[in-house]
Backbone as JSON, one array per atom type, in Angstrom:
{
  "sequence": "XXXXXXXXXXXXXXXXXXXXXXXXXXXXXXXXXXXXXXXXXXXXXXXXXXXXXXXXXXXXXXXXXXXXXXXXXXXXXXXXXXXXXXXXXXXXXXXXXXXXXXXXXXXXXXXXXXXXXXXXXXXXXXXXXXXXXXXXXXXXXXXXXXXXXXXXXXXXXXXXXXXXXXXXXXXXXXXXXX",
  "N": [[214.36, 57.04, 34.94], [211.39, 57.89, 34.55], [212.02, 60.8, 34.5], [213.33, 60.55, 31.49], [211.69, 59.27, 30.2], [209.41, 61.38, 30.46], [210.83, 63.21, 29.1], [210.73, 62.39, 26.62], [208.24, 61.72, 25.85], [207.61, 65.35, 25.73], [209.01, 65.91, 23.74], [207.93, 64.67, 21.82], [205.81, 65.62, 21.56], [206.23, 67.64, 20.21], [208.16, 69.62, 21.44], [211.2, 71.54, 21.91], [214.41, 70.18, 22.86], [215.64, 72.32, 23.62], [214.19, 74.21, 24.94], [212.91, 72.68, 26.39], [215.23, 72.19, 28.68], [215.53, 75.37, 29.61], [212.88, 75.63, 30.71], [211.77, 73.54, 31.84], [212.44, 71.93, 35.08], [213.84, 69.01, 36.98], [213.48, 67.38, 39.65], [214.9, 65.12, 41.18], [214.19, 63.58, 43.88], [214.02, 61.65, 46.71], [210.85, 59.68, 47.56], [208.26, 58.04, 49.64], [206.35, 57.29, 48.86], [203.28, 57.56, 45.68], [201.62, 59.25, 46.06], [201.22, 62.54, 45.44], [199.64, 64.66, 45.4], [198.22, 63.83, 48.26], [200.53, 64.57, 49.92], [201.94, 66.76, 49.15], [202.2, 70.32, 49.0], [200.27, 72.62, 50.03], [199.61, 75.36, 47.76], [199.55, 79.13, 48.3], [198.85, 82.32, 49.12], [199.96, 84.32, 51.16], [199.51, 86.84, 53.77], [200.94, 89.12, 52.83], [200.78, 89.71, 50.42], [202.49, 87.27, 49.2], [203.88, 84.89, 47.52], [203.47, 81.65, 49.28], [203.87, 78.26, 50.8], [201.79, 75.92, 52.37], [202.3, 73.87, 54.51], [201.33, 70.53, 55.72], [200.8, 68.19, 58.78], [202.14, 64.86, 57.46], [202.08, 60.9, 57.1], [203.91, 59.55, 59.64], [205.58, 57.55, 58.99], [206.25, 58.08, 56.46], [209.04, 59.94, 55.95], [210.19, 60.98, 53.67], [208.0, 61.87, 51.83], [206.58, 63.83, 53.77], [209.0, 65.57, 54.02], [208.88, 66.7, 51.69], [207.1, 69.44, 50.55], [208.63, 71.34, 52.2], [211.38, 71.03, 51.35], [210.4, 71.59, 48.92], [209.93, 74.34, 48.87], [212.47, 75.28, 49.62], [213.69, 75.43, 47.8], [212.5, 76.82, 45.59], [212.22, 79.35, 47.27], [210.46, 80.41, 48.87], [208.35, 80.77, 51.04], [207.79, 78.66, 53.89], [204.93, 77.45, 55.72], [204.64, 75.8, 58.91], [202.08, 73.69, 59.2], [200.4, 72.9, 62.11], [198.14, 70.45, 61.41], [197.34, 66.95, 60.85], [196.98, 65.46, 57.65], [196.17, 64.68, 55.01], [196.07, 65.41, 51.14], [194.13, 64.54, 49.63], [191.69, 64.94, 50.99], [190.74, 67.3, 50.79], [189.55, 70.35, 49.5], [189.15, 73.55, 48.31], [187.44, 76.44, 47.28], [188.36, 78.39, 46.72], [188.31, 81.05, 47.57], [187.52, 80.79, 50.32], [185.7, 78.99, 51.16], [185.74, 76.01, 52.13], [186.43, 72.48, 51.43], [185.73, 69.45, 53.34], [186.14, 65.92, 54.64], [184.62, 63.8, 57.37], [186.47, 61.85, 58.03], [188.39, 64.28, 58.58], [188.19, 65.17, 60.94], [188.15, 63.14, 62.79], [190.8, 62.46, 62.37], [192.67, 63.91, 63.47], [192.29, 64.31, 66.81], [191.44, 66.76, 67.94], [189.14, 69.08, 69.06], [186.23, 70.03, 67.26], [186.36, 73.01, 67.57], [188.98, 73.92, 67.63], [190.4, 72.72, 65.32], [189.0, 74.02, 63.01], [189.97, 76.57, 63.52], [192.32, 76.44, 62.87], [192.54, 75.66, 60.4], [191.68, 77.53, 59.25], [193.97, 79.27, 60.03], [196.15, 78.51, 58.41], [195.12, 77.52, 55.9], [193.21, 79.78, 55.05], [190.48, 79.27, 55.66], [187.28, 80.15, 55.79], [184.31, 79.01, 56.13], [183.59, 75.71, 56.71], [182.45, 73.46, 55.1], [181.68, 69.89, 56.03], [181.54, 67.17, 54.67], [179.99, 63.31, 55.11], [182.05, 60.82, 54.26], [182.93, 58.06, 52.11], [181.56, 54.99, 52.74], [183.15, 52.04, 53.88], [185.53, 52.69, 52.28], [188.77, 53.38, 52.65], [190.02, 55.56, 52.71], [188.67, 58.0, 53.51], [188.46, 60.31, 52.05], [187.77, 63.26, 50.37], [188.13, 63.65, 47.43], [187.73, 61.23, 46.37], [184.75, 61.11, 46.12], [183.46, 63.65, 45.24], [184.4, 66.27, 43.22], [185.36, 69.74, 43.01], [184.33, 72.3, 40.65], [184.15, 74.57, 40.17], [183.27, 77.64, 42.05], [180.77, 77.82, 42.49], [179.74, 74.92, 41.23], [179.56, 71.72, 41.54], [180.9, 67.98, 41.33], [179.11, 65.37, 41.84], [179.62, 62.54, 43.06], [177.57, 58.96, 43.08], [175.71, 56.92, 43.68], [173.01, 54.16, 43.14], [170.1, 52.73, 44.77], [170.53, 49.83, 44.51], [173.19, 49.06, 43.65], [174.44, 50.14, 46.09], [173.61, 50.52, 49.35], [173.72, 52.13, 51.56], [176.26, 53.75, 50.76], [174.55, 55.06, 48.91], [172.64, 56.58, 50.25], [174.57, 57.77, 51.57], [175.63, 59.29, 49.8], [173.71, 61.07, 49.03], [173.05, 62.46, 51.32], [175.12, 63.84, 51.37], [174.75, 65.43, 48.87], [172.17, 67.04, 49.9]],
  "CA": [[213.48, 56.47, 33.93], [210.51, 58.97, 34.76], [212.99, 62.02, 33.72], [213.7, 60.84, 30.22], [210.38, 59.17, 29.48], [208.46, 62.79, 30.09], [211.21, 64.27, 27.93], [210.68, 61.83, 25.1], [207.26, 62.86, 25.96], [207.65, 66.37, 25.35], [209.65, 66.06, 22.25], [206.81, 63.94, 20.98], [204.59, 66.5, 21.31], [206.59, 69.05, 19.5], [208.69, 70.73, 22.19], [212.26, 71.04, 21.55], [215.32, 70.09, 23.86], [216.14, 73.16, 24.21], [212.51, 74.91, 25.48], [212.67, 71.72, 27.98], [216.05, 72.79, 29.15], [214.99, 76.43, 29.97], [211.35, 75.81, 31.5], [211.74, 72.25, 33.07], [213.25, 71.58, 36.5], [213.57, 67.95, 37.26], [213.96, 67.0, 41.3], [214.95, 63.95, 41.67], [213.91, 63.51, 45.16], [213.4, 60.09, 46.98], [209.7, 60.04, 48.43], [207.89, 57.42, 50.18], [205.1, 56.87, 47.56], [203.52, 57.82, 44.4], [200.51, 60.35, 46.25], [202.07, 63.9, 45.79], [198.18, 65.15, 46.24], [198.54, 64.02, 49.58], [201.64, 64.88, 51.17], [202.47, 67.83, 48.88], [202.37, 71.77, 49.78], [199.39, 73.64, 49.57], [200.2, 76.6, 47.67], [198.66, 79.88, 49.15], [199.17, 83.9, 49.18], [200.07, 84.92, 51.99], [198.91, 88.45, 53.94], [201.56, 90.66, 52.62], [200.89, 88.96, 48.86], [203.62, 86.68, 48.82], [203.28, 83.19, 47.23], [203.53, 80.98, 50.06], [203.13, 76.84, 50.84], [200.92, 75.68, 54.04], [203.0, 72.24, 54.93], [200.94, 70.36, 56.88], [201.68, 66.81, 58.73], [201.41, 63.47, 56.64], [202.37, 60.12, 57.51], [205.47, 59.79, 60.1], [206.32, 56.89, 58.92], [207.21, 58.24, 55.59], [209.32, 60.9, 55.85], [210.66, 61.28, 52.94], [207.05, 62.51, 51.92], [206.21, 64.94, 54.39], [210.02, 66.69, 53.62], [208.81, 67.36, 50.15], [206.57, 70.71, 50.81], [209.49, 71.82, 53.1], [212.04, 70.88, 50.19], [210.0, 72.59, 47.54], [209.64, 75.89, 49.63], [213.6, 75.99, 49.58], [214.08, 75.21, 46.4], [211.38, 77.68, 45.26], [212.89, 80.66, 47.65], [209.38, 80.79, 49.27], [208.0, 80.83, 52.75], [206.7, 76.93, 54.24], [204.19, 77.37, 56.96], [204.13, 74.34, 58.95], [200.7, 74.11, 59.97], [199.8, 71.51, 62.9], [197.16, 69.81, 60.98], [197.21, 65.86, 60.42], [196.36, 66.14, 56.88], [196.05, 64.81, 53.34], [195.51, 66.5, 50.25], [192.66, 63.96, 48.89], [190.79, 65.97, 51.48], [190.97, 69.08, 50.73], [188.98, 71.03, 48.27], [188.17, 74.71, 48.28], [186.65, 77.61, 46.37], [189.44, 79.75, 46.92], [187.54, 82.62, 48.51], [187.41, 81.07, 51.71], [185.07, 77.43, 51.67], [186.78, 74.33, 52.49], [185.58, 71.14, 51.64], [186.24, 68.23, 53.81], [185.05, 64.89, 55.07], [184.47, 64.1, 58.77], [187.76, 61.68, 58.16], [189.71, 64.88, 59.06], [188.59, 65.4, 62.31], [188.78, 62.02, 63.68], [192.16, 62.14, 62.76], [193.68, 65.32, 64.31], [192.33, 64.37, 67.88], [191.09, 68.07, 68.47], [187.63, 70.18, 68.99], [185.74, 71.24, 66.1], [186.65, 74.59, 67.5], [190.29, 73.6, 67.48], [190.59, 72.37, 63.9], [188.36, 74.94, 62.35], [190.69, 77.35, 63.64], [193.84, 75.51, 62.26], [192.34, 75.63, 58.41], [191.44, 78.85, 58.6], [195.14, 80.2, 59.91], [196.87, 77.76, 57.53], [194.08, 77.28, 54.79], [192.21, 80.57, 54.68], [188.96, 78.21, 55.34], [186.45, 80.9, 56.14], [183.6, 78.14, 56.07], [183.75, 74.67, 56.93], [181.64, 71.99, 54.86], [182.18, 68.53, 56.04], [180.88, 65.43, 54.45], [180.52, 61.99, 55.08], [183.29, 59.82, 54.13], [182.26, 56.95, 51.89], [181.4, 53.6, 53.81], [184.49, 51.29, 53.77], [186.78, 53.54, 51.86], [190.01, 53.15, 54.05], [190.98, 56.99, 53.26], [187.7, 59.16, 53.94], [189.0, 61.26, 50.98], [186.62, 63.78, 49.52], [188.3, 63.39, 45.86], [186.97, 59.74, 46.01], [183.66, 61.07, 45.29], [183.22, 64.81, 44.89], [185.27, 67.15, 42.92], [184.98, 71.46, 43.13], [184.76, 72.63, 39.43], [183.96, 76.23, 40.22], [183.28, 78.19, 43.39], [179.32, 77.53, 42.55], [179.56, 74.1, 41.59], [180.05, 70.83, 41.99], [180.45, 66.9, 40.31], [179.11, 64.52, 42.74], [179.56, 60.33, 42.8], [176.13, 58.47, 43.08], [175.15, 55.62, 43.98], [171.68, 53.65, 43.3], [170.92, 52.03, 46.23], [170.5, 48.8, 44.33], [174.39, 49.13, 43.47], [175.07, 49.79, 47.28], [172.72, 51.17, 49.75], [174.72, 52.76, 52.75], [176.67, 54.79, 50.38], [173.68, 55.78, 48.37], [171.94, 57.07, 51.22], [175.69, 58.96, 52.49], [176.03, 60.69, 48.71], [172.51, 61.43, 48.51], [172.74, 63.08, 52.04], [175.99, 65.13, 51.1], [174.13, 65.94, 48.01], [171.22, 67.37, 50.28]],
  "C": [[212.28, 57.39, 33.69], [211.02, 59.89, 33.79], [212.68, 61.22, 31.93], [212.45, 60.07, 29.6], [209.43, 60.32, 29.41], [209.09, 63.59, 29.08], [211.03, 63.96, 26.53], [209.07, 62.27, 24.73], [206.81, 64.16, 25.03], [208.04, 66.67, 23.79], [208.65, 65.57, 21.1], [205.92, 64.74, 20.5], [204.91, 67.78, 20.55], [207.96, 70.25, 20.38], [210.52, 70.15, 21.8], [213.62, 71.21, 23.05], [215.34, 71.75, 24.52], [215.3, 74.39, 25.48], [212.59, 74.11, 27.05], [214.09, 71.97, 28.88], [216.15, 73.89, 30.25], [214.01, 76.14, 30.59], [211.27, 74.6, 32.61], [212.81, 71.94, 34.12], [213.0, 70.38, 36.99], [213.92, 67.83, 38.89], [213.62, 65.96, 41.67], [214.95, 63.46, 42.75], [213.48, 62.15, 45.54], [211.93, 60.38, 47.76], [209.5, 58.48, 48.66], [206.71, 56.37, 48.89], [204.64, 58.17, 46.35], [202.21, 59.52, 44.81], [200.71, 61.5, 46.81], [200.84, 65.03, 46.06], [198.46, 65.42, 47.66], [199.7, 64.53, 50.55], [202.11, 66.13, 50.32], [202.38, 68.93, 49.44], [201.0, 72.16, 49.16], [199.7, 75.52, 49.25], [199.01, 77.61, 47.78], [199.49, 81.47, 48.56], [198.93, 84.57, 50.65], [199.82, 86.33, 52.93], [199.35, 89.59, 53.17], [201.4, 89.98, 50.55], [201.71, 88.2, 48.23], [203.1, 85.24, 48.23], [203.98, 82.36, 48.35], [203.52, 79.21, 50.66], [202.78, 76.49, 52.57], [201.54, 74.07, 53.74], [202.46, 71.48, 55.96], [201.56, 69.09, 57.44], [201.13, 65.63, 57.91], [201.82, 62.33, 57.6], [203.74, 60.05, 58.3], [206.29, 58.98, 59.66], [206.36, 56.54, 57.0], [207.76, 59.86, 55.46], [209.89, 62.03, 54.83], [209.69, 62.09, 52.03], [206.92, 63.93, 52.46], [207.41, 65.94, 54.44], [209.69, 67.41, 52.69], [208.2, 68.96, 50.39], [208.1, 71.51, 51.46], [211.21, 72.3, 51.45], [211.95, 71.61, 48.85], [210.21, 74.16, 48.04], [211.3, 76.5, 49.01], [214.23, 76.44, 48.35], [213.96, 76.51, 45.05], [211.91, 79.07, 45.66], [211.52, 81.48, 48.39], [209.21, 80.18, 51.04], [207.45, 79.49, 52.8], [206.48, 77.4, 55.22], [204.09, 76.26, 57.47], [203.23, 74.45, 59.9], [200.25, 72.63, 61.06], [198.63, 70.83, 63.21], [197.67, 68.39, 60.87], [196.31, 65.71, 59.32], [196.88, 65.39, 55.46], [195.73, 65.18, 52.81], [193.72, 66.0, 49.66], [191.48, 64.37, 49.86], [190.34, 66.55, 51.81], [190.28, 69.25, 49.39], [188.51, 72.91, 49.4], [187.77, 75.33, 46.83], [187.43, 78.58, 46.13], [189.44, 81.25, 47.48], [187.2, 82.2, 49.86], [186.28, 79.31, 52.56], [185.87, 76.54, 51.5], [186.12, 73.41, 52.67], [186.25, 69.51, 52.25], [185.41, 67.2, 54.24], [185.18, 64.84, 56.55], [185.91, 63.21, 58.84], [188.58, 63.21, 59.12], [189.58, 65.26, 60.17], [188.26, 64.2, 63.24], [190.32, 61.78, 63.52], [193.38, 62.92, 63.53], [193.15, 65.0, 65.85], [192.43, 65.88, 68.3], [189.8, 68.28, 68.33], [187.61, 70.39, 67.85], [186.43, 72.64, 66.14], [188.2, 74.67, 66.99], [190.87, 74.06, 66.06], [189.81, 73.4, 62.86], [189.4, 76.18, 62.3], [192.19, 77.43, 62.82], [193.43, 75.58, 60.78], [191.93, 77.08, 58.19], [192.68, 79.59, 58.58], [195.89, 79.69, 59.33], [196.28, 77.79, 55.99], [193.52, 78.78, 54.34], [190.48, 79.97, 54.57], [188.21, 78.98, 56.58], [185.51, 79.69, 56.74], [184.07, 76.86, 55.91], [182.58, 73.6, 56.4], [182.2, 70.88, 54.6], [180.94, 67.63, 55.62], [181.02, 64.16, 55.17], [181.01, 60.99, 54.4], [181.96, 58.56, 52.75], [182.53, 55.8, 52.74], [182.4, 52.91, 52.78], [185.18, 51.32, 52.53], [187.6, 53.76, 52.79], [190.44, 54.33, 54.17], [190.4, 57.91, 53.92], [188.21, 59.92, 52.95], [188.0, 62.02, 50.33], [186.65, 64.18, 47.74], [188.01, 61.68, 45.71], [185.18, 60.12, 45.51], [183.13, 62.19, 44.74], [184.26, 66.02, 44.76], [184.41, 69.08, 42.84], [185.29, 71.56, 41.66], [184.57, 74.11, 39.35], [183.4, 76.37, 41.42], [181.34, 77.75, 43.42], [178.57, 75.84, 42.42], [180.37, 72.99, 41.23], [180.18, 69.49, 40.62], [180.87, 65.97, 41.42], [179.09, 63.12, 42.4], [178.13, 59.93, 43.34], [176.23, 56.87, 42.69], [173.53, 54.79, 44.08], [171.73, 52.85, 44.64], [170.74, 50.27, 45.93], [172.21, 48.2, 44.03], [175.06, 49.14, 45.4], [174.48, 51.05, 48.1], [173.19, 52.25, 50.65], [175.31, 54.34, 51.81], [175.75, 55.57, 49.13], [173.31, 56.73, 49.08], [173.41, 58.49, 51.47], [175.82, 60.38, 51.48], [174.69, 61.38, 48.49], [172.18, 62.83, 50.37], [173.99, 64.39, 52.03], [175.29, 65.85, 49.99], [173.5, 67.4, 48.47], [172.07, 68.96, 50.9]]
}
């Protein structure tokens, strides 16, 4: 149903069967859920300049998820690193030169050292620099695309909160702000 509603889609917009034929690759793959952010592949360039995907771990108890990166790699004809991070995509942000933006979510959930996990995003990630935020208050994911997106390596577009709207997480975006 997906499949032929994007192609009616496409056609809508001008593109013709045959264009979508040639350029589009459908993979009908069973997954777990709908958040391909999170459990997808982080695509990367590898030392020798290869295009590469950093696979890290997602949920165990969907597996059909955390195959996908692995699945795409083969598919693709590209290298999967599987990196032994505990790891969603919603938070993850870099700059692409080497900062990595995360919330403190990600290292309560890997059960390792700062030193540990720092180490682990930099030989998976390329995450020269490490800026962690705090999480928003009772947000169940800690996700740092819940309130602050990277729009260029210089800056930013942060979420805000008055603190008459809700004080806690005024105070948290006003101190990631800082």
């Amino acid at each position: 149903t997906a499949q032929t509603k994007l192609v009616e889609q496409m056609k809508a917009l001008g593109v013709d069967q045959t264009t979508i034929d040639e350029k589009v690759t459908f993979l009908p793959w069973t997954v777990d859920s709908i958040w391909t952010i999170d459990f997808g592949p982080f695509p990367l360039v590898d030392t020798n300049g290869n295009i590469a995907f950093t696979d890290l771990i997602y949920y165990p108890e969907r597996p059909y998820d955390d195959a996908v990166p692995w699945r795409l790699a083969q598919e693709l004809g590209v290298t999967d690193y599987r990196g032994q991070i505990v790891y969603e995509g919603g938070n993850f942000q870099t700059d692409g030169l080497g900062r990595c933006y995360v919330t403190q979510g990600l290292y309560q959930e890997n059960g390792l050292t700062e030193d540990e996990l720092n180490t682990r995003m930099r030989d998976f990630l390329g995450c020269q620099t490490m800026v962690v935020l705090q999480p928003l208050n009772g947000e169940g994911t800690t996700h740092i695309d819940m309130f602050f997106k990277l729009v260029s390596p210089t800056r930013v577009v942060l979420g805000q909160y008055t603190t008459e709207q809700e004080a806690t997480n005024a105070k948290l975006l006003d101190d990631n702000r800082d």
